[in-house]
N, C-alpha and C positions, 0 to 999 in steps of 0.2 A: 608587580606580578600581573602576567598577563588575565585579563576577563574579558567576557562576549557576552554580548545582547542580541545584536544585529548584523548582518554582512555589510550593510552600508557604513555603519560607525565602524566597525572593524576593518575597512577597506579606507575609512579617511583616516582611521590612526598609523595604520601603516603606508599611508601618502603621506603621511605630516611625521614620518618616521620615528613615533613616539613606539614603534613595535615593528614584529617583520614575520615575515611568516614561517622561518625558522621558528623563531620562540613561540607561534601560534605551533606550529607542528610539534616540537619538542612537548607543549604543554597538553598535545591531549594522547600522548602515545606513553605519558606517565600515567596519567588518567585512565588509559587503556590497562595499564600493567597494574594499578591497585586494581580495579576492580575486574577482575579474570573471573572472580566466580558469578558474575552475572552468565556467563557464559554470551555474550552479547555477539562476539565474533568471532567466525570461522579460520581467519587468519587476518593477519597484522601486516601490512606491507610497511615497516620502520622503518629499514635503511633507506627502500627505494622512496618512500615519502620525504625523508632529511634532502636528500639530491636533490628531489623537484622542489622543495623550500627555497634551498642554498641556491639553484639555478633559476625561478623567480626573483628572488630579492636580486639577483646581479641582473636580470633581464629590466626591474622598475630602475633600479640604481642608475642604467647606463643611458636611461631616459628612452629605448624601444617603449612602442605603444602595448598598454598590459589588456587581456580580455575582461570579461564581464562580472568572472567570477574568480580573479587573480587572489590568489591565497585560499582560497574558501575552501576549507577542508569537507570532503564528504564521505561518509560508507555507502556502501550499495549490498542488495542483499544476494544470497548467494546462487540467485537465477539468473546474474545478468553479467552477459560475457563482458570479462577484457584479456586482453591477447596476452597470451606467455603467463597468465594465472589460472590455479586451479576455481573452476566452479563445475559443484558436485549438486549442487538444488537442494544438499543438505541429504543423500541420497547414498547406501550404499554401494546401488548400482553403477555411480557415478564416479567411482571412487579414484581419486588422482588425476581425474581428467584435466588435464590443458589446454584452455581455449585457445582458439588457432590463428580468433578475430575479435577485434572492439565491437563490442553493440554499437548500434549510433547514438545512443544516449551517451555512451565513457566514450566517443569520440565528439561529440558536445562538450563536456564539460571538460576533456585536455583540451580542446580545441580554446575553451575561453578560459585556460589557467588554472581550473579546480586543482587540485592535490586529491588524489584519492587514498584513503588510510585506510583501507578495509574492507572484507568481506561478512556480510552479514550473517548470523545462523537464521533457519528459517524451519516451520511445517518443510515436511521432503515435498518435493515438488508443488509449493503452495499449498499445499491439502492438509486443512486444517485451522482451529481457532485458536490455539490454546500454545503453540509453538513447543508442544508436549509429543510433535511426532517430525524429531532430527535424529540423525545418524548420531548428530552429536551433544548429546542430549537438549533436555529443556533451556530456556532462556528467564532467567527470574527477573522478574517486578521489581526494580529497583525501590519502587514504595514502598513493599512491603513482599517480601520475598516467598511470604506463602504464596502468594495469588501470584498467577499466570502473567502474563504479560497481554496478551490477544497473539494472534494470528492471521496468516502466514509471516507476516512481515516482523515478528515479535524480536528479532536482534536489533533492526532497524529502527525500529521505534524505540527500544530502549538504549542504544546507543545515543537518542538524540534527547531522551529523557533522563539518562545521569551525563551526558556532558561531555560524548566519549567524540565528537563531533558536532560539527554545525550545521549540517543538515544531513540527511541520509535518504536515500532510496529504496522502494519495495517495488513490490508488483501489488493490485488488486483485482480479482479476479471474481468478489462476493464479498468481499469489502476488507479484503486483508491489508489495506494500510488504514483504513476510517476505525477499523473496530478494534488495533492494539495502543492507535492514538490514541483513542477512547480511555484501553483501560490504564493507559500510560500516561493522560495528563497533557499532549500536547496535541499540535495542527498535524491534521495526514489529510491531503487532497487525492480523490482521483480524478482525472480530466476527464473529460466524453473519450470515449472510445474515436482511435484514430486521428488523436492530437498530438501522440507522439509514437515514434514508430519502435513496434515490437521487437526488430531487429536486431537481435543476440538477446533475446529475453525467453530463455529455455519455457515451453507451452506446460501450459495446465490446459484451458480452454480458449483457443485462438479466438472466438466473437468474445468473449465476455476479457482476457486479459488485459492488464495496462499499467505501466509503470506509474507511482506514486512518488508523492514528495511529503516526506517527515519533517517539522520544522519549529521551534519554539515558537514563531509567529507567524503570519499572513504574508507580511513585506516579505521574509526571505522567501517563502513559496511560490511569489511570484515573479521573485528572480530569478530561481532556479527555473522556473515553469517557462518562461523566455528564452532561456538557453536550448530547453533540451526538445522544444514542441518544434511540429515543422518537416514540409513534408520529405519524403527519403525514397529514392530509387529502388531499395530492397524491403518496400515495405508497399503492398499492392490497397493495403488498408486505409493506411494514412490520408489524413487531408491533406491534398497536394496542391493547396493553397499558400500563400506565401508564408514564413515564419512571424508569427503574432506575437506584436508588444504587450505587455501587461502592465503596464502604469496605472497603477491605484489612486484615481481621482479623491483627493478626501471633501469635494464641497458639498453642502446639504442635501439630499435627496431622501425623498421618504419612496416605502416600497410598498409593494401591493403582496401580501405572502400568503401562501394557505394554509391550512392545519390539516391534514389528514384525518377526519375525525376516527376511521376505522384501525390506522395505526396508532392514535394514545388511548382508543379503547380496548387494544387488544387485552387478553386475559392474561400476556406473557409480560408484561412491564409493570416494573415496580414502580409503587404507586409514588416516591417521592421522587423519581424521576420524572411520572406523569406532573405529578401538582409543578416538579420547577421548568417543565415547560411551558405549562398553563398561566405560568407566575411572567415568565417572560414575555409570553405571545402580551398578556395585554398591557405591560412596560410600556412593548413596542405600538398598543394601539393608541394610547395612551400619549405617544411622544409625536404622534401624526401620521404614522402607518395604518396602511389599510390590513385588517386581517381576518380572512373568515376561513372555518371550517368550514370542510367540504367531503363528500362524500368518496370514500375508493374500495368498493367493492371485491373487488380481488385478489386484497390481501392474503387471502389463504391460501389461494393458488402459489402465491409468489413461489416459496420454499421448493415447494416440489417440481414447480416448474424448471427453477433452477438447476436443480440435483438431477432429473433428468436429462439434460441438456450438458450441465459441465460437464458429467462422467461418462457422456456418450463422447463428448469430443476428448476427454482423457484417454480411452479407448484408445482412440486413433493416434492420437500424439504418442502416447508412451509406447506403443507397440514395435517402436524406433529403437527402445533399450533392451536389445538381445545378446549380448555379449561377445558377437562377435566383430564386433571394424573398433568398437572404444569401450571402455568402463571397466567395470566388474565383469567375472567369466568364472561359470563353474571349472573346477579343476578334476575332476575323481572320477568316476564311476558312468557317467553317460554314454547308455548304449547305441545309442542315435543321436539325430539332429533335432529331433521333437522333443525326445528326454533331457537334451543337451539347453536349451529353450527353456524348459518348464524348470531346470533345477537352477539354473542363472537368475532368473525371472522371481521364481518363490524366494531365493535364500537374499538376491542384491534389493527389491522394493519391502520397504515396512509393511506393517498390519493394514494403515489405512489406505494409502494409494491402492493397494491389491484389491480391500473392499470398494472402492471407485471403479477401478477398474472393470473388475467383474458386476457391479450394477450396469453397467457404460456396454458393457458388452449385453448384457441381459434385455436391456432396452432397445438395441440396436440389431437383435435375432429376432429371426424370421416367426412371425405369429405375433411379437409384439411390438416391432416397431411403431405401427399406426395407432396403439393402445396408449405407448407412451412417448417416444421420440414428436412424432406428426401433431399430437395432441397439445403437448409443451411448445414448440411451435408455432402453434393456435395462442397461446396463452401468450405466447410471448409479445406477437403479431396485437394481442387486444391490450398488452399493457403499452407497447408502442403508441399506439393510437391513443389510449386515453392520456397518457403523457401528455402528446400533443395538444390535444384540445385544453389542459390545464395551462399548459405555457401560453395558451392564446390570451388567457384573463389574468395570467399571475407573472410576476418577475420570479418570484420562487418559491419553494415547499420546504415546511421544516418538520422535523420528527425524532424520535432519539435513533442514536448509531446506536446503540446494545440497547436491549430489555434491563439489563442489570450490570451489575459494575463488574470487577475484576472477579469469574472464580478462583476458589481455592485451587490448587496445585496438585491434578489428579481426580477429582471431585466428578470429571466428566468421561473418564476413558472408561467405563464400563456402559455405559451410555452415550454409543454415535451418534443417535437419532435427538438428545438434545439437543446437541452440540449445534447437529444442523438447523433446529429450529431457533437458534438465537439469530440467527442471519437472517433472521426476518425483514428486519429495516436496512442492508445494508444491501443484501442483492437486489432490491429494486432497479439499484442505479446502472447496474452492469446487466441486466434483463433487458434494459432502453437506452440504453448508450448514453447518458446523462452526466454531468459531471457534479462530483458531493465534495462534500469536506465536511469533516466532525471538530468542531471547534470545543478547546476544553475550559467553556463557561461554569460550571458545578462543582463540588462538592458535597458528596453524599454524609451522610451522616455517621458511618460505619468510618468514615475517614478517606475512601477512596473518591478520584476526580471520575467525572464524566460526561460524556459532551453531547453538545448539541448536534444533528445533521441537517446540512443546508444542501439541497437542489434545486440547478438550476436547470434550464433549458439547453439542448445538446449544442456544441460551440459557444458556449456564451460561460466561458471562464472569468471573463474578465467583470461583469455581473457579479458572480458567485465571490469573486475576491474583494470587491470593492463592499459588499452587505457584510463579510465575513472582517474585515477590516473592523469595520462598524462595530458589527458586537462583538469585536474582542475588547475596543477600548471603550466602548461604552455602557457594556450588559455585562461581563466578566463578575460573577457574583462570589469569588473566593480570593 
């Protein structure tokens, strides 16, 4: 019976022909069809996955040279274009829309032989923690189906938490692949901004965006992170430096790491999450790492600098979904082009995009721009900087991805303004363009995992992957 650990072992078993990526396909699109009521995916591409199976195996067979990620089945989540498939961002403004083009990332991964089996459910246009606000509904916690999964990326990350896949893709934007790894138990990296290009990846917030990698471990994250990084003509953001190998050195190295002392003070973490990170920092001082608390002031600011800033640039992005050239479209009673507008607009976006929305516009009108927009800017400008000068004495920073583990199911939707202060530790990283991953070292007591957050310095992945390697196989306390 077919099993997966790894893409490497799963790629010498099917060189050594003890499998094939038929029976890898067939096996997780069964997989797919027991467990439908996770609600995990927006649609199933089955047949057209059996073909690209059945047309790889005869491609290795005939001895043609195979790509990088040959069989490797993957979902992606449902903001990121591929041609001649519906993605709707999980939105009912969106509704049936047909992409027209490949992102460059699903022209990455057909380019090195992925198989892609799926589209992801997600939060409607990224917006959100809890994956409690889709068109089509919630995504359950395969651990345990009260509790949420996290958000935006909550299909994708539970796709790749019950099996349904062997790797998957989100976006993160505030930490929407780190923080449903979190509550989900596995690896979610986001790279520095501008390591891999945005290009068919439907906007929440164009500076802060970025495609993620879902992943039971580190090695696949940074096979996939090789394929899909690198620069792209349609993307004006990207590093347009050559495409970067990520080979994970495993020989000794000790690291030099910081403690954030103001983020495991914070009054919003739960304390046994504080104690098992305090438990690990000094493991790690302990085993010959250097490791000191340090001072970061600005903690408070973070949130709201954030929320500031993404909803202004939401604003602008969505104001693109008006009903008329694609989507949703009022039908009835509009007696103008403005009425025509506001009744497409109110009835095709959810409760929360609209509340985004209309902050994003608030901040962005005349009297308060400089109050709030300019301000946050400033904020943002002095978290840049002190970033910097951290990475000058440290390899990297650790801290928890969530204050707390998985909520309950509902628990937050009468309260928007928690919700945003849980992102306290995860938008940091998309504030400074820095690249994180939440590794899923813990087990809380209540029964739910929870992971660690590792920052590195902006481009320096391959740092972040080779420390993360580390402690998964050597700090892994569950």
């Amino acid at each position: 019976m077919f099993s997966y650990s790894t893409i490497s072992i799963y790629q010498d078993q099917v060189f050594k022909g003890e499998t094939t990526c038929l029976e890898a396909t067939n096996y997780y699109l069964e997989k797919i069809n027991i467990t439908g009521k996770l609600n995990a995916f927006v649609e199933v591409y089955a047949s057209e996955s059996i073909e690209r199976a059945k047309h790889l195996d005869e491609k290795r067979i005939s001895g043609k040279p195979c790509g990088k990620l040959h069989g490797v089945i993957i979902a992606i989540k449902d903001v990121i274009c591929y041609k001649d498939h519906t993605v709707t961002a999980s939105s009912g403004i969106l509704k049936n829309f047909v992409s027209v083009y490949n992102s460059t990332v699903v022209e990455n991964l057909l380019k090195e032989d992925a198989i892609i089996i799926g589209s992801c459910n997600c939060d409607e246009f990224a917006m959100g923690s809890t994956n409690e606000n889709s068109v089509y509904g919630r995504v359950l916690n395969a651990l345990d189906k009260s509790k949420v999964p996290g958000g935006s990326s909550g299909g994708s990350a539970v796709a790749v938490q019950a099996g349904l896949c062997m790797v998957s893709l989100g976006s993160d934007t505030g930490g929407s692949v780190r923080q449903p790894a979190d509550f989900c138990g596995i690896t979610g990296i986001k790279p520095s901004y501008g390591c891999i290009s945005r290009n068919g990846l439907i906007a929440y917030a164009s500076s802060f965006d970025q495609v993620g990698i879902f992943s039971n471990n580190v090695e696949d994250a940074a096979i996939v992170l090789e394929v899909i990084n690198g620069p792209d003509e349609y993307d004006s953001t990207v590093n347009q430096q050559k495409q970067k190998e990520f080979q994970i050195s495993h020989q000794p190295k000790k690291y030099k790491i910081a403690l954030l002392k103001n983020a495991l003070g914070h009054r919003s973490l739960d304390q046994e999450i504080k104690k098992n990170i305090y438990d690990l920092a000094e493991q790690l001082r302990e085993d010959g790492n250097e490791i000191e608390e340090i001072d970061f002031d600005l903690i408070d600011f973070i949130v709201p600098a954030y929320y500031v800033l993404t909803t202004a640039e939401a604003s602008s992005n969505l104001s693109r979904y008006d009903g008329v050239r694609y989507g949703f479209r009022h039908q009835n009673d509009a007696e103008d082009l403005a009425q025509f507008y506001k009744k497409t607009r109110s009835e095709g976006f959810g409760k929360e995009v609209k509340r985004r929305i209309m902050l994003g516009t608030f901040v962005l009108s005349e009297g308060y721009y400089d109050a709030y927009f300019t301000k946050a800017q400033q904020i943002r400008r002095l978290l840049v900087n002190q970033t910097e000068e951290i990475f000058k004495s440290f390899d990297a920073l650790i801290m928890p991805t969530v204050p707390s583990t998985a909520f309950e199911a509902g628990s937050m939707q009468k309260d928007p303004i928690a919700i945003y202060l849980a992102d306290i530790y995860t938008v940091y990283a998309n504030l400074t363009g820095t690249p994180a991953i939440s590794l899923p070292l813990f087990k809380h007591s209540n029964g739910m995992p929870f992971g660690l957050q590792v920052i590195t310095n902006k481009h320096n992945e391959l740092t972040l992957l080779e420390l993360s390697d580390k402690l998964m196989k050597n700090y892994k306390r569950y």
